[in-house]
N, CA and C atoms as a LAMMPS dump frame, in Angstrom:
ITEM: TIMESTEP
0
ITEM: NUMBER OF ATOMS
207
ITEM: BOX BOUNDS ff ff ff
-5.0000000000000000e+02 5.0000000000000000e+02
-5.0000000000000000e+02 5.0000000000000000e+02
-5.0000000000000000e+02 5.0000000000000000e+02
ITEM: ATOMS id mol type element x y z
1 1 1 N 0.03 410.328 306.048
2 1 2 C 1.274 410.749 306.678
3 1 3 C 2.42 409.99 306.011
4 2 1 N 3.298 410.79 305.927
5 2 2 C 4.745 409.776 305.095
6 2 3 C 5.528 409.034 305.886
7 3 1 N 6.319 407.862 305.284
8 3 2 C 6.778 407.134 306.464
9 3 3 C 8.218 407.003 306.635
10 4 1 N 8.836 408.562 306.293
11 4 2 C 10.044 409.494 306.448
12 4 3 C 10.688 409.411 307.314
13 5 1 N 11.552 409.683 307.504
14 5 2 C 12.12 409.693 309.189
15 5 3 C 12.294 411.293 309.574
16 6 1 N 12.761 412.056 308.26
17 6 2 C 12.828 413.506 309.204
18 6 3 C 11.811 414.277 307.649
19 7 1 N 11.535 415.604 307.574
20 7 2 C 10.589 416.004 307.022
21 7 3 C 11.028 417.309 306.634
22 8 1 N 11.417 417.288 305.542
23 8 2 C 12.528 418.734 304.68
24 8 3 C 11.861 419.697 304.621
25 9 1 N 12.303 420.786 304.394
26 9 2 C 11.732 422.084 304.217
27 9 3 C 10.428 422.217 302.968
28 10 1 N 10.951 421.107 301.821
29 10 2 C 10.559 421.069 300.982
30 10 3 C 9.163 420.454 301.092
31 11 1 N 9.105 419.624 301.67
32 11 2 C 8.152 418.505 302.155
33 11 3 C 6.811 419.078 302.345
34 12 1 N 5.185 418.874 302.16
35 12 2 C 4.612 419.059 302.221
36 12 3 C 4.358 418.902 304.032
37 13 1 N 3.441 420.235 304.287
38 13 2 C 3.41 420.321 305.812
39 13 3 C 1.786 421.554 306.748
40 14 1 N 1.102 420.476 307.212
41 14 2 C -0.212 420.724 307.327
42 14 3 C -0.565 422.219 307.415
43 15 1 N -1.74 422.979 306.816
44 15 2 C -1.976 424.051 307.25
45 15 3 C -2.338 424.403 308.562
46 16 1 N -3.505 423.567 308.77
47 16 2 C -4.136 423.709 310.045
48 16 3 C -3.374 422.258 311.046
49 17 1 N -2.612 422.747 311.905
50 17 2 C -2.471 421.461 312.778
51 17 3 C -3.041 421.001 314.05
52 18 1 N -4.255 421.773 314.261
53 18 2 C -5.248 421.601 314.841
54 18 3 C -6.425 420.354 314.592
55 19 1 N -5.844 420.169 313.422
56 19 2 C -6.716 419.068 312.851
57 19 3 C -6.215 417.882 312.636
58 20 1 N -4.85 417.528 313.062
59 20 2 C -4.38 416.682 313.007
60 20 3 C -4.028 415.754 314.035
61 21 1 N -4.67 414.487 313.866
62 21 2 C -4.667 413.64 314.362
63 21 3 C -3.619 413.562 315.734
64 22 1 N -3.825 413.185 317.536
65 22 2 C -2.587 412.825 317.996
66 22 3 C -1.423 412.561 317.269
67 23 1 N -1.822 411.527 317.252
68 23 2 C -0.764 410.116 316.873
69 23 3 C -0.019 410.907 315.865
70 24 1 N -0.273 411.415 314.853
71 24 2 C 0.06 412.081 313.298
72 24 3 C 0.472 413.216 313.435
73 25 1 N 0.249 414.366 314.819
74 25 2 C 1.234 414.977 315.433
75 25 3 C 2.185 414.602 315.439
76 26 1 N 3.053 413.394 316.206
77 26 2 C 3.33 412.986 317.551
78 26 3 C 4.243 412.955 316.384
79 27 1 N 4.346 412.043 315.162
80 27 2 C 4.836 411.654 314.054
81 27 3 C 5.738 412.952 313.374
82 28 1 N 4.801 413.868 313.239
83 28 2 C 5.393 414.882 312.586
84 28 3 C 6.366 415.686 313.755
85 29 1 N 5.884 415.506 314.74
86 29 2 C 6.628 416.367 316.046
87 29 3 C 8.375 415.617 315.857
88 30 1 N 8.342 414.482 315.519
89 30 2 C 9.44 413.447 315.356
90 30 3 C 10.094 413.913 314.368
91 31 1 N 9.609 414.142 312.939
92 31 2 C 10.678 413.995 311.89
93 31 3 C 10.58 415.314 311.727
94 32 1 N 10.327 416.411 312.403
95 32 2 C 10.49 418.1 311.932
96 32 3 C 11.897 417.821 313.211
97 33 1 N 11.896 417.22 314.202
98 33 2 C 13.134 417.443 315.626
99 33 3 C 14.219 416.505 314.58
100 34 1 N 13.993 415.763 314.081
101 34 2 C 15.038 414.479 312.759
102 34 3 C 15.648 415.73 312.178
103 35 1 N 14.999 416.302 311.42
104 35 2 C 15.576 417.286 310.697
105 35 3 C 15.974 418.669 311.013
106 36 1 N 15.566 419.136 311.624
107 36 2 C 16.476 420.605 313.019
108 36 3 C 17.658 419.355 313.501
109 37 1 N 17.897 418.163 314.037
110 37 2 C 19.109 418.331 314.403
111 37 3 C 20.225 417.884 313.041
112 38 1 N 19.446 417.054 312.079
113 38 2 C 20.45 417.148 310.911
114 38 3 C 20.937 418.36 310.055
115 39 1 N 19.953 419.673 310.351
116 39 2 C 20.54 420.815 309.795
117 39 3 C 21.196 421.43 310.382
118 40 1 N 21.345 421.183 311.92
119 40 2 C 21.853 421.98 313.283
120 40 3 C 23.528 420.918 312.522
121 41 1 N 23.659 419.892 312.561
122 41 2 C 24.862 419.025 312.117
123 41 3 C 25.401 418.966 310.718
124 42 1 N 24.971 419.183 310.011
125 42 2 C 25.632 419.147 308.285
126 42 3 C 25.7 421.168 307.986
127 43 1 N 24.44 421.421 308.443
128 43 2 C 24.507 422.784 307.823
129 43 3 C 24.869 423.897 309.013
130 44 1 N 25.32 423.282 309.991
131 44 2 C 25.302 424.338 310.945
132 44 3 C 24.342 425.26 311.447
133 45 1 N 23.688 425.305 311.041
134 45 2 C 22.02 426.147 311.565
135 45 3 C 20.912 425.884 310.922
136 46 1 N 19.75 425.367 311.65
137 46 2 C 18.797 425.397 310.666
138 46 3 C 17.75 426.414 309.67
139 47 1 N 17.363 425.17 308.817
140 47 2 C 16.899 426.567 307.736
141 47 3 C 15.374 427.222 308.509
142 48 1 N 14.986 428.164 308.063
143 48 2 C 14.213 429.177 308.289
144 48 3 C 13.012 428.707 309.028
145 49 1 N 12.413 427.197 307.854
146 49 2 C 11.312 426.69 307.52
147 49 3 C 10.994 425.523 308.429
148 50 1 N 11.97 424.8 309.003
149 50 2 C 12.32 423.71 309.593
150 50 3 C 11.923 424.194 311.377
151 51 1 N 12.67 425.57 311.55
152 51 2 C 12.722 426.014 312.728
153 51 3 C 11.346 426.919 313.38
154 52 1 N 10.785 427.179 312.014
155 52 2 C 9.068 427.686 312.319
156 52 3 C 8.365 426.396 312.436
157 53 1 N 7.981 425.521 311.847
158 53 2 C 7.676 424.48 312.01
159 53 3 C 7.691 423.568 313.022
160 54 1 N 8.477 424.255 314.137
161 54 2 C 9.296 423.423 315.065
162 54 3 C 8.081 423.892 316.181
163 55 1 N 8.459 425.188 316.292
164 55 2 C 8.02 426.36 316.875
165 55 3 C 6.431 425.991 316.871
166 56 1 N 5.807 426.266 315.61
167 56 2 C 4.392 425.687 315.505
168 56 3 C 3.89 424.615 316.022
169 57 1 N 4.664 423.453 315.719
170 57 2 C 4.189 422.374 316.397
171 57 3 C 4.066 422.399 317.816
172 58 1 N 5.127 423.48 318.369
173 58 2 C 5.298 423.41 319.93
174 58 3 C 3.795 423.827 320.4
175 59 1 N 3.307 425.052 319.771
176 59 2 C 2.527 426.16 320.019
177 59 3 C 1.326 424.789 320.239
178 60 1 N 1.002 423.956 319.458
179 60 2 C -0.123 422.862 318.905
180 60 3 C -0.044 422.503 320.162
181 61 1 N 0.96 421.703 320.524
182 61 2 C 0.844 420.968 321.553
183 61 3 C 0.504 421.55 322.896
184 62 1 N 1.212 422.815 323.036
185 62 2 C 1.038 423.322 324.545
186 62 3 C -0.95 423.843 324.365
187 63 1 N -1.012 424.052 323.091
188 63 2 C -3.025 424.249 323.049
189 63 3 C -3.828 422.758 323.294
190 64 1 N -3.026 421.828 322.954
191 64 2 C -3.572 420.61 323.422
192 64 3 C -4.069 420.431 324.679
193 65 1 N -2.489 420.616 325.183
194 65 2 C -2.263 420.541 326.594
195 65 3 C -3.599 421.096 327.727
196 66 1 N -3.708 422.339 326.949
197 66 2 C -4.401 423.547 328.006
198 66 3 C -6.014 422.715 327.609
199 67 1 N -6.134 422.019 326.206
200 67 2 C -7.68 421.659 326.424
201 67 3 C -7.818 420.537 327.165
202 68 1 N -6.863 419.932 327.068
203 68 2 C -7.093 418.066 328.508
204 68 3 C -7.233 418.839 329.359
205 69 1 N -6.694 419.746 330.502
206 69 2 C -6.941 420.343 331.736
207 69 3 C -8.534 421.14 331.683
């Protein structure tokens, strides 16, 4: 995992995130929200890639969620 603070479009970014570690979620859940609000602030909207990513991660977590219960 990189030790980035937010995580660019450009940036390499897991296929499967099912396989990724809590913690290394939790990490990436951090610097994909770093970077949606620095593109939401310099660029006025974020880019395409940033905001699927966002989205995905959400999707990860709420499947987490449903397997602890």
């Amino acid at each position: 995992m990189t030790e980035k603070l937010h995580l660019s479009p450009e940036d390499d970014f897991p296929e499967d995130l099912s396989k990724v570690p809590d913690k290394d979620l939790q990490v990436l859940d951090s610097q994909v929200e770093r970077q949606l609000d620095y593109e939401y602030v310099v660029e006025g909207e974020p880019n395409p890639e940033t905001e699927f990513r966002y989205y995905d991660l959400d999707e990860e977590f709420e499947e987490r969620d449903k397997r602890d219960t």
